[in-house]
N, C-alpha and C positions, 0 to 999 in steps of 0.2 A: 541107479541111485539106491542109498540103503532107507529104508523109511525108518530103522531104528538105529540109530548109529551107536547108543549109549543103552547100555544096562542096568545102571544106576547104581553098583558098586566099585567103580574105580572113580573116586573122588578127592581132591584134595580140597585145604584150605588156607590163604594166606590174612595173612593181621598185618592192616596197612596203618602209619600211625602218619600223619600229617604236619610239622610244626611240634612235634612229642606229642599231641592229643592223643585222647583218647582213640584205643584201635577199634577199626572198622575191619570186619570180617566177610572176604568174599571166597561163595564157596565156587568148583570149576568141577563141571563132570566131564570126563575124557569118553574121549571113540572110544572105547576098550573091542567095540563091534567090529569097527571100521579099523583098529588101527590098534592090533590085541598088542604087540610086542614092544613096541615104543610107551605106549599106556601105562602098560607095564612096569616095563623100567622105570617110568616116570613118577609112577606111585609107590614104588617100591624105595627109591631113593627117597623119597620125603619121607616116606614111612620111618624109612631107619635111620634116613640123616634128614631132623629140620633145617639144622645149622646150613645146609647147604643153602638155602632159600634167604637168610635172614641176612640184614643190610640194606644199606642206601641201595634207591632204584638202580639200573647203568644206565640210564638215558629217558627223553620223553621228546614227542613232537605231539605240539599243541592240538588238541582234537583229533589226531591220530591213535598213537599209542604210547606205551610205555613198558622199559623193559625192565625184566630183572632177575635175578638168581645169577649164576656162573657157569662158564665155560673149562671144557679143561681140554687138555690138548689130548687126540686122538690115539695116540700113536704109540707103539709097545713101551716108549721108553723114551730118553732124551738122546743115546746113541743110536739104537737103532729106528733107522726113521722111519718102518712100515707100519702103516693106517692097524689097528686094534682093533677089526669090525665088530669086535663084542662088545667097544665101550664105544660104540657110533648106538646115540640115541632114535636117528631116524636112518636107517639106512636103504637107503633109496632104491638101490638094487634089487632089494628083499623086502620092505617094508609096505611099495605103492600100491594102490586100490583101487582098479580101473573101474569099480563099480563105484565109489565115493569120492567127491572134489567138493571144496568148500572153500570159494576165493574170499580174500579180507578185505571184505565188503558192508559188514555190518561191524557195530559197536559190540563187544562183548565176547570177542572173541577168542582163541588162547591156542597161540602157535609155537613151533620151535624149526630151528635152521633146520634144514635136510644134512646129513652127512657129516652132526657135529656131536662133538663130545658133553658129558654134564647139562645137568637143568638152568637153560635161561628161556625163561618166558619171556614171551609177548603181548600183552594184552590191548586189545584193539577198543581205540574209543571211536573210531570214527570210521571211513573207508579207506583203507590203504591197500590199494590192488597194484601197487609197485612193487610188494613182496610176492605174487603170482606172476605177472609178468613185467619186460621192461617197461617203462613211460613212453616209449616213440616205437615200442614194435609188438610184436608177438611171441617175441621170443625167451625163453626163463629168464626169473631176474636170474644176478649174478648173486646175490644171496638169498635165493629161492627159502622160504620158509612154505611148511604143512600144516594148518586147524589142525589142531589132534584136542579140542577142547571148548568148552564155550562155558563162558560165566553163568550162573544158573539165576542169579536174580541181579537185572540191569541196575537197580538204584542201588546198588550195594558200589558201584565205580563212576556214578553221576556226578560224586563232588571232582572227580579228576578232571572232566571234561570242562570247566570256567578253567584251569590252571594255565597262567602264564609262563612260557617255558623262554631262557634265556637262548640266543642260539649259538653265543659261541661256547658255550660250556652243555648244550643239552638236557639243563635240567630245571626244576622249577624255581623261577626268583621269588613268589610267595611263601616260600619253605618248602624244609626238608620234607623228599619225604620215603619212609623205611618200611621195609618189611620185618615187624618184630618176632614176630612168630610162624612159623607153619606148621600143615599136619593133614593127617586125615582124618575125617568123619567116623564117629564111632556107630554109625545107623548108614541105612541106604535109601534111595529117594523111593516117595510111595510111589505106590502104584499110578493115582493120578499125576504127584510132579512130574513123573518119567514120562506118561503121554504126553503132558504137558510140551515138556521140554523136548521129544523126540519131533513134536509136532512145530515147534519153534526153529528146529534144525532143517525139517523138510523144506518149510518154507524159504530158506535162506538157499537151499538149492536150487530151490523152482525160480528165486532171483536173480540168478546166475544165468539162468536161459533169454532170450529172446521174448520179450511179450506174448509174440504169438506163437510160440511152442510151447507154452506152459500147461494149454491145455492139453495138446496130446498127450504129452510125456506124466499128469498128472493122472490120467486114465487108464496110460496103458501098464502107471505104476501102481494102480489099485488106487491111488489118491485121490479117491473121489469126492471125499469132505475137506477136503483144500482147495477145492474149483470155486473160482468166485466168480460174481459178476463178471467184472473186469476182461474177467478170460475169455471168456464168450464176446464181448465185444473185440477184445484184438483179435482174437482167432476169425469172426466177423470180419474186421475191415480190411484183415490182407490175405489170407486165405480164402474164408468165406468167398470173399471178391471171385478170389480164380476160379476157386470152383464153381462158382455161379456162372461165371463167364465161358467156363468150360460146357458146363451145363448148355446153358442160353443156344451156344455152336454146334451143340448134337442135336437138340433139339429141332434148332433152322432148318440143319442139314438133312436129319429124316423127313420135317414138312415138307422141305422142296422137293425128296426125292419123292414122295407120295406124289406131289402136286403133278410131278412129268410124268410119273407112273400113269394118273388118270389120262394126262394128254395123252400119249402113246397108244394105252389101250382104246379110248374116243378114236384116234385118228386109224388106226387099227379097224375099227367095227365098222366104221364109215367106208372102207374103200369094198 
């Protein structure tokens, strides 16, 4: 795992206006660590085009998520029809990071498709781990999305999460709602946000594991001040167990060999 995934200067920011009200401002700091080339692009296009971002959402599922910006078609051209891998945003071939995984598991999150053209975000209000894998298996979704992002302050996307969403149309029946503006930050995150926030991402990996492997993996990742209680109890009750058990069995085992060892050498001296 990366313990720092973000460096504090690849950041964007989107103006969400609700019903016309007034815009609310959430800012999103990207891997640029974890995931330098996609980031990139990513920030580079908003950079130089906001207009790409601005517009009605494309969709919402209630307590999930909500998407939005645009897609454009991959490919050199309308005749010829080979894939343009320089305007593939996340290109999967070249872009994956066997050292970083971040399934969409938490609220707050900011994803884009694998292997797709233009900026359309995802941002995650709730768990939605059917864009990691299928619902009934193990196997990729079929429209497999990558975190390449995380919202940096939760209550800046709180009011999304009451929103009633229609379902044969995907979007929300208490009003519109648009993205007016975007851009990037003209400062970079302090020193403390970045730990902050670097420390908010570790832990959404360590949620990713198994209960009781949080604690090795959180050790042997130097992650020592993210052990909690907790860890020590699960590590306790299903591990700890075996090994104690294992324990307990070598122990028996040497007692009794000692114990016959006396007999033999007694019945030895005596003849």
């Amino acid at each position: 795992m990366l313990r720092a995934p973000i460096t504090g200067n690849k950041r964007i920011w989107l103006d969400f206006s609700i019903s016309n009200s007034p815009a609310k401002r959430v800012n999103i700091s990207l891997f640029d660590t974890a995931y330098q080339a996609p980031t990139s692009k990513i920030f580079e296009k908003i950079k130089a085009e906001p207009g790409w971002m601005i517009g009605p959402i494309k969709g919402m599922v209630e307590k999930d998520f909500l998407l939005t910006g645009s897609r454009e078609d991959p490919r050199s051209s309308g005749v010829i029809k080979f894939i343009d891998y320089e305007r593939l945003v996340f290109d999967s071939s070249r872009d994956s990071n066997q050292n970083f995984f971040l399934g969409h598991h938490n609220s707050g999150l900011v994803s884009i498709e694998k292997d797709s053209a233009g900026v359309e975000l995802l941002i995650s209000l709730g768990a939605c781990p059917y864009f990691d894998r299928e619902p009934l298996g193990n196997l990729p979704s079929s429209r497999e999305r990558v975190v390449v992002g995380v919202v940096e302050d939760l209550k800046s996307i709180y009011e999304f999460h009451g929103m009633l969403v229609a379902e044969e149309t995907g979007l929300p029946v208490t009003g519109s709602v648009q993205v007016i503006n975007a851009g990037v930050p003209n400062q970079d995150l302090s020193e403390a946000e970045l730990k902050e926030l670097n420390k908010r991402i570790s832990n959404y990996q360590f949620e990713d594991l198994k209960p009781r492997n949080r604690l090795f993996y959180k050790i042997i990742s130097g992650s020592g001040d993210l052990i909690t209680f907790r860890d020590f109890i699960s590590w306790t009750t299903s591990w700890g167990i075996i090994y104690g058990f294992i324990v307990f069995l070598i122990y028996s085992w040497q007692k009794q060999s000692k114990k016959f060892n006396r007999i033999d050498w007694a019945a030895a001296t005596a003849r």
